[in-house]
Structure formats: C-alpha cells, structure tokens
TIKOL-69453 format. One record per atom (N, C-alpha, C): residue number from 1; residue in one letter; atom name; z, x, y. Coordinates in steps of 0.05 Angstrom, whole numbers, plus 32768, in hexadecimal, padded with zeros to 4 digits. Layout:
N
{node NUM "a" "CA" {Z X Y}}
...
END
This chain:
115
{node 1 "x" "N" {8A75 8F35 88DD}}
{node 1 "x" "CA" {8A78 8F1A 88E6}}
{node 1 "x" "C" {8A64 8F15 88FD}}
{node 2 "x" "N" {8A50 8EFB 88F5}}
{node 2 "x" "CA" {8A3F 8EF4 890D}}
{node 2 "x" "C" {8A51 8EE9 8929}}
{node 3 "x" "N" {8A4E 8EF0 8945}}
{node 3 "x" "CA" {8A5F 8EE6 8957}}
{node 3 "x" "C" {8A3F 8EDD 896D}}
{node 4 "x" "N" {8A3F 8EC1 8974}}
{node 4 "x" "CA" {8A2F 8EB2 897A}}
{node 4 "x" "C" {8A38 8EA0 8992}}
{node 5 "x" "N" {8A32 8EA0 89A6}}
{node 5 "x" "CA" {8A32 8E93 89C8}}
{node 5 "x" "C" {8A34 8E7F 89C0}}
{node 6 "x" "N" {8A4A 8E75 89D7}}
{node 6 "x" "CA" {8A47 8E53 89D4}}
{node 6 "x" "C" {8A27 8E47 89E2}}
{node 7 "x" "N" {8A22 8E52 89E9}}
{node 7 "x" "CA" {89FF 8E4A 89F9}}
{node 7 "x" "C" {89E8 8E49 89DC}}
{node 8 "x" "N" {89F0 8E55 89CB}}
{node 8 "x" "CA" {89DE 8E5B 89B7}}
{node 8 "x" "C" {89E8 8E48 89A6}}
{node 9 "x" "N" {89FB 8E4B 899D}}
{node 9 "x" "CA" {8A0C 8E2E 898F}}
{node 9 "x" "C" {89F5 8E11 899A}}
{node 10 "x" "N" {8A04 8E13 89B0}}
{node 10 "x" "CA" {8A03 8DF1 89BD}}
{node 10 "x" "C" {89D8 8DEF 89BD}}
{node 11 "x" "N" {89D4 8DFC 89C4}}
{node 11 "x" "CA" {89B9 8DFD 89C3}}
{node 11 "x" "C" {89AA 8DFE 89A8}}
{node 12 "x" "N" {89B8 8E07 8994}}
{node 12 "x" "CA" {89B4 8E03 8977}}
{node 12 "x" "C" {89B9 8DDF 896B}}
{node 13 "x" "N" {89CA 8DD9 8972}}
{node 13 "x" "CA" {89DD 8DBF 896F}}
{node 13 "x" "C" {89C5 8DB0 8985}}
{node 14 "x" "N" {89BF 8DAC 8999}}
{node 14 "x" "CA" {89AF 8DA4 89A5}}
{node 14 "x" "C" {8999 8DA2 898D}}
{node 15 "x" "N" {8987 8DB0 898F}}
{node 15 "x" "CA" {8966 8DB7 897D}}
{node 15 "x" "C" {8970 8DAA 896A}}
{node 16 "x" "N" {8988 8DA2 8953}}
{node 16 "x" "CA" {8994 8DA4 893F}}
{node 16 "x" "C" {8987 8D7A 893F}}
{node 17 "x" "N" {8999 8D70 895D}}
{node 17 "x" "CA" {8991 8D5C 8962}}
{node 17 "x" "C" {897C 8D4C 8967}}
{node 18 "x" "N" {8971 8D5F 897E}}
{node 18 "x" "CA" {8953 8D59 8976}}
{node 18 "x" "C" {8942 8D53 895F}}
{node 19 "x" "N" {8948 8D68 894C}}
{node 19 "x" "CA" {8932 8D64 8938}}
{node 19 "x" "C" {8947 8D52 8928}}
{node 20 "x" "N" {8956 8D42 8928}}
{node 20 "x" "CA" {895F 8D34 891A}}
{node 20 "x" "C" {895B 8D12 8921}}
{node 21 "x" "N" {895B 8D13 8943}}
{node 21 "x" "CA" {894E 8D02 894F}}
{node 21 "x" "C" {892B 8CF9 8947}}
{node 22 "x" "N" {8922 8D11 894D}}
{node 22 "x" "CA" {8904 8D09 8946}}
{node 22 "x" "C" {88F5 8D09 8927}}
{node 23 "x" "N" {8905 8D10 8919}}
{node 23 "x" "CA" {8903 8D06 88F7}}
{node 23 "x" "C" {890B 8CE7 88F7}}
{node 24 "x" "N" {891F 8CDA 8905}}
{node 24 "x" "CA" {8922 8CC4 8906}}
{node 24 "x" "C" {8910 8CB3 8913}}
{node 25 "x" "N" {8902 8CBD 8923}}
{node 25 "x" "CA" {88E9 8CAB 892C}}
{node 25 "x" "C" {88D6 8CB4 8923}}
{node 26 "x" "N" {88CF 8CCA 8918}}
{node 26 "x" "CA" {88B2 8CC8 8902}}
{node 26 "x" "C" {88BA 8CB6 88EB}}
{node 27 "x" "N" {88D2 8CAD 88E2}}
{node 27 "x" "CA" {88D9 8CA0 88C8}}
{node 27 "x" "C" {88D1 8C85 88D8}}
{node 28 "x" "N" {88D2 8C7D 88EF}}
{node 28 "x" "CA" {88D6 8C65 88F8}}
{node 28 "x" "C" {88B3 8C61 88F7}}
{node 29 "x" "N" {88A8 8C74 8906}}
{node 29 "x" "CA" {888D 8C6F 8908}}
{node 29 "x" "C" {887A 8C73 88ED}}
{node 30 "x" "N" {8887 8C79 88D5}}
{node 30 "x" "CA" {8882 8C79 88B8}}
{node 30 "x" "C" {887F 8C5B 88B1}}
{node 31 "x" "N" {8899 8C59 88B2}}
{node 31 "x" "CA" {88A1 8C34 88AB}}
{node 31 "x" "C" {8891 8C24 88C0}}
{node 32 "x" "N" {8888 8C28 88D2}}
{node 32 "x" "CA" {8878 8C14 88E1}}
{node 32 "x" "C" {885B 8C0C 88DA}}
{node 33 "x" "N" {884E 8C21 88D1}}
{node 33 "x" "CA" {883A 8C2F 88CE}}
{node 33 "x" "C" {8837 8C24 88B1}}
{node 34 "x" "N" {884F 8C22 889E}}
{node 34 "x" "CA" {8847 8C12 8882}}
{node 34 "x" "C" {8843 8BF6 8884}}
{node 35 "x" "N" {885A 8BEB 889F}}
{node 35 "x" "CA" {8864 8BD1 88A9}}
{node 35 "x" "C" {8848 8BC4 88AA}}
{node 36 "x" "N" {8832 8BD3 88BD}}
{node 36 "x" "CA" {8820 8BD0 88C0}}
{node 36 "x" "C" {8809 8BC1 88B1}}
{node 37 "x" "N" {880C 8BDB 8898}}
{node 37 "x" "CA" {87F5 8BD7 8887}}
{node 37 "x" "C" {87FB 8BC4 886F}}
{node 38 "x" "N" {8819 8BBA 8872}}
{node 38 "x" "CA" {881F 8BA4 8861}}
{node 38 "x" "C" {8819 8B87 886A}}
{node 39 "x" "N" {8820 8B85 8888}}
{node 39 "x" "CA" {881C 8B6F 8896}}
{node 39 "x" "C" {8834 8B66 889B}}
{node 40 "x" "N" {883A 8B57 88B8}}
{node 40 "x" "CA" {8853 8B54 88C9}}
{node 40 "x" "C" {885D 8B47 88BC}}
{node 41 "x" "N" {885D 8B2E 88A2}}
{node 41 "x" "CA" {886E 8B1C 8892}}
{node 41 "x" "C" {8873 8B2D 887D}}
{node 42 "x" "N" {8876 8B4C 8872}}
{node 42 "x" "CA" {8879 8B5A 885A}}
{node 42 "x" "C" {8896 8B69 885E}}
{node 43 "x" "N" {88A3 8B68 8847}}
{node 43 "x" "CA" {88BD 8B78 8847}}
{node 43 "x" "C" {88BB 8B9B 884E}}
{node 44 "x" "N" {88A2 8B9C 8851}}
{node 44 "x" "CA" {88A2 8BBF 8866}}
{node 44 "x" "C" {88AF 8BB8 8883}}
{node 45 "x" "N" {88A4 8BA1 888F}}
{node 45 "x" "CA" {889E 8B9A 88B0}}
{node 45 "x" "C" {88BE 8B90 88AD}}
{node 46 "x" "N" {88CA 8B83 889D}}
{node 46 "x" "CA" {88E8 8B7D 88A2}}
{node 46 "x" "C" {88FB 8B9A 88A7}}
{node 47 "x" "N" {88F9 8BAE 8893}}
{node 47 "x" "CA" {8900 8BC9 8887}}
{node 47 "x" "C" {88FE 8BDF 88A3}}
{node 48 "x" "N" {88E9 8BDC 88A7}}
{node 48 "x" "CA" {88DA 8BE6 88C0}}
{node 48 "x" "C" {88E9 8BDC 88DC}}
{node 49 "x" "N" {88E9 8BC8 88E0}}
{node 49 "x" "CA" {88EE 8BBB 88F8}}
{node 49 "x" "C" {8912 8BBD 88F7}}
{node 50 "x" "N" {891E 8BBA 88E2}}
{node 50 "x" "CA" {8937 8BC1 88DF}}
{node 50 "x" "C" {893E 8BDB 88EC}}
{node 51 "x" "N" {892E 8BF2 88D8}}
{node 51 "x" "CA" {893A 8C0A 88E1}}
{node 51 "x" "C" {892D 8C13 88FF}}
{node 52 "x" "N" {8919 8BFF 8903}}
{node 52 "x" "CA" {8914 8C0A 8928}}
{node 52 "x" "C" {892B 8C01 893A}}
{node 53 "x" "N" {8932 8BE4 8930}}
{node 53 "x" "CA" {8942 8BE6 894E}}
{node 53 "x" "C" {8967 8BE3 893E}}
{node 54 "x" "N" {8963 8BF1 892A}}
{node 54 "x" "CA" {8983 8C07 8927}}
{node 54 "x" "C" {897A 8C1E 8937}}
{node 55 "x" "N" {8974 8C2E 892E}}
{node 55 "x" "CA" {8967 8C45 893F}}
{node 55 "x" "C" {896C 8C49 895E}}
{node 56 "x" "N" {895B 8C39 895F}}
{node 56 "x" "CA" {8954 8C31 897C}}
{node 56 "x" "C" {8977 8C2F 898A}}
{node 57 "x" "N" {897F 8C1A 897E}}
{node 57 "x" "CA" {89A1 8C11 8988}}
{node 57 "x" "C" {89A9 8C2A 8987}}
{node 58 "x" "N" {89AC 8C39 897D}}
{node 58 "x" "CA" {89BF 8C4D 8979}}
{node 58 "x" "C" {89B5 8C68 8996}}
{node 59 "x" "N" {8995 8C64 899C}}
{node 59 "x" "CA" {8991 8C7F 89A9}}
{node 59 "x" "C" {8996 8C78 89C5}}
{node 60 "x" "N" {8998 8C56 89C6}}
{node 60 "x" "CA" {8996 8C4A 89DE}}
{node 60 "x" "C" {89BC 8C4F 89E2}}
{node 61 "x" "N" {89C8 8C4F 89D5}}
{node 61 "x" "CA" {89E8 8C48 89DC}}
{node 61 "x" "C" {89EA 8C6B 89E0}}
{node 62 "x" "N" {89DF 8C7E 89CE}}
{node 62 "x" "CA" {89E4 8C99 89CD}}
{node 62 "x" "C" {89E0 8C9F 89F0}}
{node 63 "x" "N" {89C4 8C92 89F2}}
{node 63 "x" "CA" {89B6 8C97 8A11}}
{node 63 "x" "C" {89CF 8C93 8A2D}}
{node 64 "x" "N" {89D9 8C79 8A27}}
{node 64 "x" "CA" {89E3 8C67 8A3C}}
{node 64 "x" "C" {8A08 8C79 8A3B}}
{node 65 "x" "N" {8A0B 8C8F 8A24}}
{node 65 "x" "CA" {8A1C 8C94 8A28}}
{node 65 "x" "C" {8A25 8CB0 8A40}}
{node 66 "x" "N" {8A3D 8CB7 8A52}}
{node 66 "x" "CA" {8A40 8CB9 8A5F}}
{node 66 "x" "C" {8A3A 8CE2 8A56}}
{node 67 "x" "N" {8A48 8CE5 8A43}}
{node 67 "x" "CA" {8A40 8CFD 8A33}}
{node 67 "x" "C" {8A22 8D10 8A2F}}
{node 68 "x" "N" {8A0F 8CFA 8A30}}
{node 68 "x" "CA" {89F4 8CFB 8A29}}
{node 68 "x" "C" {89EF 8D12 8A4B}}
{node 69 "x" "N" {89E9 8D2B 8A43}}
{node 69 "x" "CA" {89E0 8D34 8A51}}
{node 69 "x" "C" {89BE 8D3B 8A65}}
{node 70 "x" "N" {89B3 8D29 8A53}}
{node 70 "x" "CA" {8992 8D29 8A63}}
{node 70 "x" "C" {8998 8D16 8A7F}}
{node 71 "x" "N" {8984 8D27 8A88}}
{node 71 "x" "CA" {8986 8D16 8AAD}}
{node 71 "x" "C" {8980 8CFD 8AAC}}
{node 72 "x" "N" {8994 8CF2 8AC4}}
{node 72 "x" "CA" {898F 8CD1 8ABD}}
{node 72 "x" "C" {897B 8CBD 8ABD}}
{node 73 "x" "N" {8968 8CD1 8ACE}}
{node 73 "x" "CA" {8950 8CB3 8ACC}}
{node 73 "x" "C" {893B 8CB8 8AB6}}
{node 74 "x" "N" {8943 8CD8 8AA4}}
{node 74 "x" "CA" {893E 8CD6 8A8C}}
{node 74 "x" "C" {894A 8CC5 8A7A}}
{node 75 "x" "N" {8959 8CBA 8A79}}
{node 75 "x" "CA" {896C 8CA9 8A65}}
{node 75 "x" "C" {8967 8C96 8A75}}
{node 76 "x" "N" {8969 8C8E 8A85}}
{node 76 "x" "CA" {8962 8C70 8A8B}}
{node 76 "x" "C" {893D 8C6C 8A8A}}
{node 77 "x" "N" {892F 8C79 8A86}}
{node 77 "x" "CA" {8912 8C7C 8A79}}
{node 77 "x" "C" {891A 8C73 8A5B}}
{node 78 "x" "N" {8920 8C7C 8A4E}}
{node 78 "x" "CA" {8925 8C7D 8A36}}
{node 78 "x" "C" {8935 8C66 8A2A}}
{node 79 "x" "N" {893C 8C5F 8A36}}
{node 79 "x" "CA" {8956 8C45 8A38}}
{node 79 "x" "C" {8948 8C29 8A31}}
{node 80 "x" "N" {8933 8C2E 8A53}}
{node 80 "x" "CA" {891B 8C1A 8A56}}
{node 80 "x" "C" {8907 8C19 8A3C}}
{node 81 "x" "N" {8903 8C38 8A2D}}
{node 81 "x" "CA" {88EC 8C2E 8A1D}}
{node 81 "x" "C" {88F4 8C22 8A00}}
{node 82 "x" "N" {8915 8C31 8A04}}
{node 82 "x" "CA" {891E 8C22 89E4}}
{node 82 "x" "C" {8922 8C06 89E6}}
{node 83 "x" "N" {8926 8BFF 8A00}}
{node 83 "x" "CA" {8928 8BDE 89FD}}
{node 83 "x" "C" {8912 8BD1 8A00}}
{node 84 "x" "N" {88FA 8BDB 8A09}}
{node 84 "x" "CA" {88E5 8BD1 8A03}}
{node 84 "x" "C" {88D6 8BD3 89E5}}
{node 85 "x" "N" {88E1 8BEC 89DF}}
{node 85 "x" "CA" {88D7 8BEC 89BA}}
{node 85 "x" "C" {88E2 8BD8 89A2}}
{node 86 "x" "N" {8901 8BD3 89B1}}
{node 86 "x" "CA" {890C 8BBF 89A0}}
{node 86 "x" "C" {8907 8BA0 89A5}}
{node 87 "x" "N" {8902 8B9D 89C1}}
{node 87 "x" "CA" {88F1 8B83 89C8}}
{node 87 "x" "C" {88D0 8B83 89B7}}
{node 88 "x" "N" {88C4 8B92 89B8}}
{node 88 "x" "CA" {88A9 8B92 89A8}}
{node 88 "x" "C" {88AF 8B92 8989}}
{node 89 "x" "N" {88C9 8B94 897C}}
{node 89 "x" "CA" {88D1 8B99 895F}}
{node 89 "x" "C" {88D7 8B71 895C}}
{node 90 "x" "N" {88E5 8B6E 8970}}
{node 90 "x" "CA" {88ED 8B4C 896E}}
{node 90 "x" "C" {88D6 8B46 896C}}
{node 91 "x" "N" {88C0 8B44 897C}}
{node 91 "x" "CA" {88A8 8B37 8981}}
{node 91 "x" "C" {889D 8B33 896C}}
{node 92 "x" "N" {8894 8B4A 8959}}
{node 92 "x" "CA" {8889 8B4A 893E}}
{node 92 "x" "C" {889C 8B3A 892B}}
{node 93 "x" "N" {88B6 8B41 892C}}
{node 93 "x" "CA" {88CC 8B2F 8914}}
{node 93 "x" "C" {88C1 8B18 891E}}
{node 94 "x" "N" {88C3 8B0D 8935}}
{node 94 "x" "CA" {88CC 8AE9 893D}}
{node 94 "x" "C" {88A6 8AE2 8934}}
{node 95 "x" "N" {888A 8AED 8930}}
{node 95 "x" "CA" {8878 8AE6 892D}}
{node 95 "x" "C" {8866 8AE5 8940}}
{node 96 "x" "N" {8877 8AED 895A}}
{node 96 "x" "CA" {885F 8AEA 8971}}
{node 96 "x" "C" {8849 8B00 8971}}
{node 97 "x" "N" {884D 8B14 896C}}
{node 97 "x" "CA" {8839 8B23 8962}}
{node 97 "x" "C" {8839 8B3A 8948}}
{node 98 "x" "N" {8821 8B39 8935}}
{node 98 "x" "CA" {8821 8B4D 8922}}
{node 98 "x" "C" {880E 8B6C 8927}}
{node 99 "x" "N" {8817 8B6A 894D}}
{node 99 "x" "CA" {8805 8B8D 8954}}
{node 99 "x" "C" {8820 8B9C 8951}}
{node 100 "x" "N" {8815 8BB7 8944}}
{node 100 "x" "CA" {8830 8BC7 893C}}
{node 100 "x" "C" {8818 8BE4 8951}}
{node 101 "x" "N" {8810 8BE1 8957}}
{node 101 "x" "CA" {87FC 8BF0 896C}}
{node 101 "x" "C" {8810 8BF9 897E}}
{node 102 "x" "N" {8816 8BF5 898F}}
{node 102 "x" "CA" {882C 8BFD 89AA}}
{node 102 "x" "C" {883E 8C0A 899D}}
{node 103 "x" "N" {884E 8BF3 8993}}
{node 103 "x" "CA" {8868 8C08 8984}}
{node 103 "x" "C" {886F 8C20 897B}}
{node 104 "x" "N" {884F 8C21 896B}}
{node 104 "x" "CA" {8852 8C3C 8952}}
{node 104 "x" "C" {884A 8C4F 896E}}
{node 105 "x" "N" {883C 8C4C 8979}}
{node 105 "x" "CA" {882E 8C60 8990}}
{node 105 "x" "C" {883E 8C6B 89A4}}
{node 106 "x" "N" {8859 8C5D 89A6}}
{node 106 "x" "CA" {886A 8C63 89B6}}
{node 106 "x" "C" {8885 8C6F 89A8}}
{node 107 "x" "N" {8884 8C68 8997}}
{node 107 "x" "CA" {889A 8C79 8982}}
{node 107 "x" "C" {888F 8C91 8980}}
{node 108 "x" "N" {8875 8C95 8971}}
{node 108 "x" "CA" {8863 8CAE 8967}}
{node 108 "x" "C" {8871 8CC1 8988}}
{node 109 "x" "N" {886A 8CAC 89A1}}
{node 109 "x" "CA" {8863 8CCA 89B9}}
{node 109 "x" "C" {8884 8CC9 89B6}}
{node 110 "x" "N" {889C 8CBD 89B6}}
{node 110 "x" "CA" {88B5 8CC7 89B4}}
{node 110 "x" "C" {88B4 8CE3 89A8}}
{node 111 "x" "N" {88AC 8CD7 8996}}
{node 111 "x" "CA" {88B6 8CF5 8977}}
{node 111 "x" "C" {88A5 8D0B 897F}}
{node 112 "x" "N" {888A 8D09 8986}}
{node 112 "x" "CA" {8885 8D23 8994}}
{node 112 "x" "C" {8889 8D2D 89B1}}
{node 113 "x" "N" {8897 8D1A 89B9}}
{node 113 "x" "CA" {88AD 8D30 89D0}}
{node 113 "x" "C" {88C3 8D32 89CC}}
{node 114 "x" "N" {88CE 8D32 89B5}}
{node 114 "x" "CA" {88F5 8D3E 89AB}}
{node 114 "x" "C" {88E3 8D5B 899B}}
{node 115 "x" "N" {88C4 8D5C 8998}}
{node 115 "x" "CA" {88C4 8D7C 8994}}
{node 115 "x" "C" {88CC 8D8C 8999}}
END
C-alpha cells in the first residue's frame, strides 16, 4: 500500500488545478484567436467572448473567495485584470472595438504563469 503526505496530496491537487486552470485559458486564447480571424460580427467572436467572460466570472469569484489561498494583493491583481479582460470582451460584443490584440496577449501571459 502506497502511504502519501498530506503536503504531497495538497500540492498534487494544487498542480492538478493549475494545469486545469491554464488549459482553460489557452482554450480561451484559442477561441479568441479564431474570434479574430473571423471578425468581431462572426459566431466565433460571440462563442469566444462567451466563454471568456464565463471563465473569467468564475476565476474572479474563485479569487474573491475567502478560501483562495494566494496572497492578497495577488488576488486582488488578478481580480483587477479579470475585470478588465471582461470589460475589453463587452467592448468588442457592444462594437466599440474589433482589436482582439490586448485581450489574447493578456490571457496568453495568464496561462503562461499558472505553468
């Protein structure tokens, strides 16, 4: 019988999250990136812009929760950028702009720091 630390556990379960986290924003920065090359009026950029700011809602409430153990002005960093990523997702839906430039560039550097 394998007998395994709770430090090794939780740290497994951690990494577990991580990479489950940052598959979810390379999928986001996938869909943006098609959003893109279809053009901001195309059912990618709806699809896309959907699953950004679900996403987004979910890492932002995960963040703001009391549980969430990263230091706080890491999560309140993070807080700030998801609500600015989902303010730049409105922007593109409502027509004020079709740059998907910022967005994808700031998702992309998310996902390569949950490495």
């Amino acid at each position: 019988m394998y007998q395994f630390s709770y430090a090794e556990i939780v740290e497994d379960t951690f990494a577990d999250t991580r990479a489950r986290e940052r598959e979810a924003v390379e999928r986001a920065v996938a869909l943006l990136r098609k959003a893109e090359a279809a053009g901001a009026a195309s059912r990618e950029t709806v699809e896309a812009l959907h699953f950004v700011r679900q996403l987004w809602a979910i890492l932002i409430e995960d963040l703001a929760s009391p549980e969430n153990d990263l230091p706080q002005k890491l999560r309140a960093d993070l807080i700030s950028i998801g609500l600015w990523v989902m303010r730049e997702a409105e922007a593109i839906r409502l027509g004020q702009t079709e740059d998907f430039t910022s967005i994808i560039e700031v998702n992309q550097t998310i996902a390569e720091g949950l490495k």
